[in-house]
C-alpha positions, 0 to 999 in steps of 0.5 A, spaced: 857 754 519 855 758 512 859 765 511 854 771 511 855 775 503 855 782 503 856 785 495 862 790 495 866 793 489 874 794 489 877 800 487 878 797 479 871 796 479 870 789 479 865 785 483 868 781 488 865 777 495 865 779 502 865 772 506 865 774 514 864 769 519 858 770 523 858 766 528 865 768 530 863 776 529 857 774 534 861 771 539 866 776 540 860 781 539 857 779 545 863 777 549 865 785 548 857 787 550 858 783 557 865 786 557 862 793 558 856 792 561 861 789 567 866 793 567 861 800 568 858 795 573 864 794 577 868 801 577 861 806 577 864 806 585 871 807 583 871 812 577 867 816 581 870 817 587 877 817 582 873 822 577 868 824 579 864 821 573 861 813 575 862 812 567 867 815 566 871 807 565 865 806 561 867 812 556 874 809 555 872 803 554 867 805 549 872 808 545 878 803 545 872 798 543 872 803 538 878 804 535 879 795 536 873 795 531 877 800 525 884 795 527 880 789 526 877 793 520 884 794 517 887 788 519 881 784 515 883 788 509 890 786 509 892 779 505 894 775 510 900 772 506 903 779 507 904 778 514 908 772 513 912 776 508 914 781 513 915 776 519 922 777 520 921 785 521 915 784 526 918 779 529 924 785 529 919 790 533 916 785 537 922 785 541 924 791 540 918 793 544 919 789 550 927 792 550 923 799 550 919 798 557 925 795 560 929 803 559 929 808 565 925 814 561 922 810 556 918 804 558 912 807 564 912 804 571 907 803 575 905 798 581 912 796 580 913 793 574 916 797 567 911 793 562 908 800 559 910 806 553 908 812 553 903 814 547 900 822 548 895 820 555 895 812 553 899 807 557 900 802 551 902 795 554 908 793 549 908 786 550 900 785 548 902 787 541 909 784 542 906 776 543 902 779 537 908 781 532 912 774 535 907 769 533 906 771 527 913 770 526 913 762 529 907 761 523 911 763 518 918 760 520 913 753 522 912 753 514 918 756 511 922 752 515 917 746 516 922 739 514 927 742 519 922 743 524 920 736 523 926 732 523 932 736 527 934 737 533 936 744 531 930 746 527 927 747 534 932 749 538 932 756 533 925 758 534 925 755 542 932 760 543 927 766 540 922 764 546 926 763 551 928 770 549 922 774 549 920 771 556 926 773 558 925 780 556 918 779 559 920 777 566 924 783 567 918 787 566 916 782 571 911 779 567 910 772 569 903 771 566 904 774 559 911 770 558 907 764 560 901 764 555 907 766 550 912 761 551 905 756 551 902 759 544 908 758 541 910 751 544 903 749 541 904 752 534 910 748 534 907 743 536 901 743 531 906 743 525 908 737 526 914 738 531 915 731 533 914 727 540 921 726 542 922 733 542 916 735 546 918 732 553 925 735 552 922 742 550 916 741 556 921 738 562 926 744 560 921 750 560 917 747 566 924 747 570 925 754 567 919 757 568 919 754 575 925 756 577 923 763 575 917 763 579 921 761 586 927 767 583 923 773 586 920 774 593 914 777 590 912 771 586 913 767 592 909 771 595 903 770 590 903 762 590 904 761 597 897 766 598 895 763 592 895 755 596 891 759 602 889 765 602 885 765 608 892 764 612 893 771 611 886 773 609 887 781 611 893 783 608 897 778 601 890 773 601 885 779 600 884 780 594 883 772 593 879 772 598 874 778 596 874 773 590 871 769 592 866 771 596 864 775 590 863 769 586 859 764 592 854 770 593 852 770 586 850 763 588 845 760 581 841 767 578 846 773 582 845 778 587 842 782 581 845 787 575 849 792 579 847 790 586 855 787 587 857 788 594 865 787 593 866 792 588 864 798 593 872 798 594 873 791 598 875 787 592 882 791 588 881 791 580 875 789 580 874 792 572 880 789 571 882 783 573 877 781 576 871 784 573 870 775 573 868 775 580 863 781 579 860 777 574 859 771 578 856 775 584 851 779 579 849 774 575 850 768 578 852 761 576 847 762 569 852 768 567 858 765 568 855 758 564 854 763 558 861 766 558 864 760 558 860 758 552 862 763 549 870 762 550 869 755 548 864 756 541 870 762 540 877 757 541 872 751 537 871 756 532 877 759 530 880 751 530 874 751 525 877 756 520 885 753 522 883 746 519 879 749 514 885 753 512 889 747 512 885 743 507 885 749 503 893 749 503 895 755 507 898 752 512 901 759 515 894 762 515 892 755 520 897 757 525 895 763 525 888 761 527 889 756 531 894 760 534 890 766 536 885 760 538 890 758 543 891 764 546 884 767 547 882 759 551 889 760 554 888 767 558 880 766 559 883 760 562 888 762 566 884 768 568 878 765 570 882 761 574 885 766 578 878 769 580 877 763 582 883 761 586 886 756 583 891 758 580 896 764 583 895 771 581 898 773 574 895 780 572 891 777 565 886 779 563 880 777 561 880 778 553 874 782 550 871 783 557 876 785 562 877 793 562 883 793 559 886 798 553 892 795 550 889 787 550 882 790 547 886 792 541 891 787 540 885 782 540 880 785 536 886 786 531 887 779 532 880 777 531 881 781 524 886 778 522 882 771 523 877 773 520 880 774 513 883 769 514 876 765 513 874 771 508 880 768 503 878 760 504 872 761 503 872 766 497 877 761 494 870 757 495 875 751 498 872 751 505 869 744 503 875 740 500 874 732 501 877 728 506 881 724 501 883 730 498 886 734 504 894 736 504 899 731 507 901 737 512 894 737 515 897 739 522 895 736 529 889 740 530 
């Protein structure tokens, strides 16, 4: 996909190129544009009743798209070999935010679990910028430390400890969905840079065992796998919103029940805008909607695997992992939020990124996006977007 070129000048004076992708802007433009027309859709009922205002989470998530929009911007312009400088200091922060929510007094509770700081009126979720700042710091130690990765034992035990860490902290939140697509975007960094195969079944057989002992470890989680086998067991009580779910999603059938005509919404299906904002989707827009949504994910995961290998080819192989990263994480919470809306997968509390009602995920996504944009702006701009097969680097990862 050739790059869109806009002419601008830098502060000295002297000419340079804007390359910005545009399948990857329109993509993620018309996931953000279904998004608000779908979570207006599903809280008209709820915000007014809550606020007297039936667009009042419209407004919110206007303005948080708003303010995504300035982080991309600024992250776009921010060289991308300065996050890998400062890897170590973010990765100092990231874990220091998710020890923050975790202090009486410091870290937000509500329904239950301590995952929120508070910042003036906004609940910011620590652990979205904090899977952010640690992934960022797997990049870079797969580069720096790249041979030891490869080839000891030790080189992937270092950077596994640090995730077992992290979801560590999060299950005390309790965040079991956010330390899950965690620990999976970082074992498959790892595992693009070239950790090798021997190493993979030692790694996935522990964190399988782990993150499943985990799941029995807590009678809340048990509670949302077993509804989760049969929700209709218990279709009044721990099975209702699974069950709402789905309801929602077989009366969309093919063409929907029509743009705000849902039914479940009318305070029958709980966080509905949140999310589930899926399953309002497929009821009011039918089979077609829901097609052209996951079109949309896929073209967004392939085209940021796209800017990966293209990075790789350039020999900027710290900005490859990020993109494939953020790739990875985006199809992987799609996924699993999808899922969920769909009930085969238990409960995880994700959103769907880019379209579910959710401030702190919008802006750590829509930063994210920046960053990969630049990362494509300095491939291109370096013009080596078209390097030869022959002539691609040894260390061209897996993807």
């Amino acid at each position: 996909m050739s790059a869109a070129t806009f002419q601008f000048s830098r502060s000295v004076g002297r000419p340079a190129r804007l390359m910005v992708d545009p399948l990857l802007v329109s993509v993620a433009l018309g996931l953000l544009l279904i998004g608000l027309v779908m979570v207006t859709s599903a809280s008209m009922a709820i915000a007014d009743r809550v606020a007297g205002s039936p667009f009042v989470y419209l407004e919110r998530q206007l303005l948080f798209a708003f303010i995504g929009t300035l982080c991309a911007l600024v992250a776009f312009s921010v060289r991308t070999e300065l996050w890998d400088r400062l890897s170590v200091p973010l990765l100092v922060i990231g874990l220091l935010l998710l020890v923050l929510v975790l202090i009486p007094g410091v870290g937000h509770a509500l329904n239950g679990s301590r995952r929120w700081l508070r910042l003036g009126m906004l609940n910011f979720q620590a652990s979205e910028l904090a899977r952010l700042l640690i992934v960022i710091y797997l990049c870079s130690y797969a580069v720096r430390y790249q041979d030891e990765l490869r080839e000891r034992i030790q080189g992937v035990l270092k950077p596994f400890g640090m995730l077992a860490l992290a979801a560590l902290l999060l299950l005390l939140e309790p965040d079991f969905g956010a330390a899950t697509v965690l620990f999976v975007t970082g074992f498959a960094v790892l595992f693009i840079a070239g950790m090798p195969w021997k190493y993979v079944f030692v790694v996935v057989g522990s964190a399988g065992l782990a993150l499943g002992a985990a799941a029995v470890s807590s009678a809340y989680r048990v509670q949302r796998l077993t509804t989760f086998l049969d929700p209709w067991a218990d279709p009044f009580n721990s099975g209702f919103q699974l069950t709402q779910s789905l309801i929602a999603i077989g009366r969309g059938e093919w063409f929907g029940v029509g743009l705000g005509a849902s039914v479940q919404k009318l305070f029958y299906l709980p966080e509905a805008h949140t999310d589930f904002v899926f399953a309002v989707m497929a009821e009011e827009l039918g089979l077609v909607g829901v097609i052209a949504v996951l079109v949309l994910f896929s073209l967004l995961v392939v085209r940021s695997c796209q800017i990966a290998r293209q990075a790789a080819q350039a020999g900027q192989m710290f900005q490859a992992y990020l993109a494939a990263a953020f790739g990875i994480w985006v199809g992987l919470q799609a996924f699993i939020n999808i899922g969920v809306n769909m009930g085969v997968l238990p409960t995880k509390g994700l959103t769907l990124p880019l379209m579910s009602y959710g401030r702190s995920s919008l802006l750590v996504t829509l930063a994210w996006l920046g960053i990969v944009l630049r990362i494509h702006h300095e491939c291109a701009a370096a013009g080596r977007l078209a390097v030869p097969r022959q002539e691609q680097p040894a260390s061209t990862p897996r993807c």
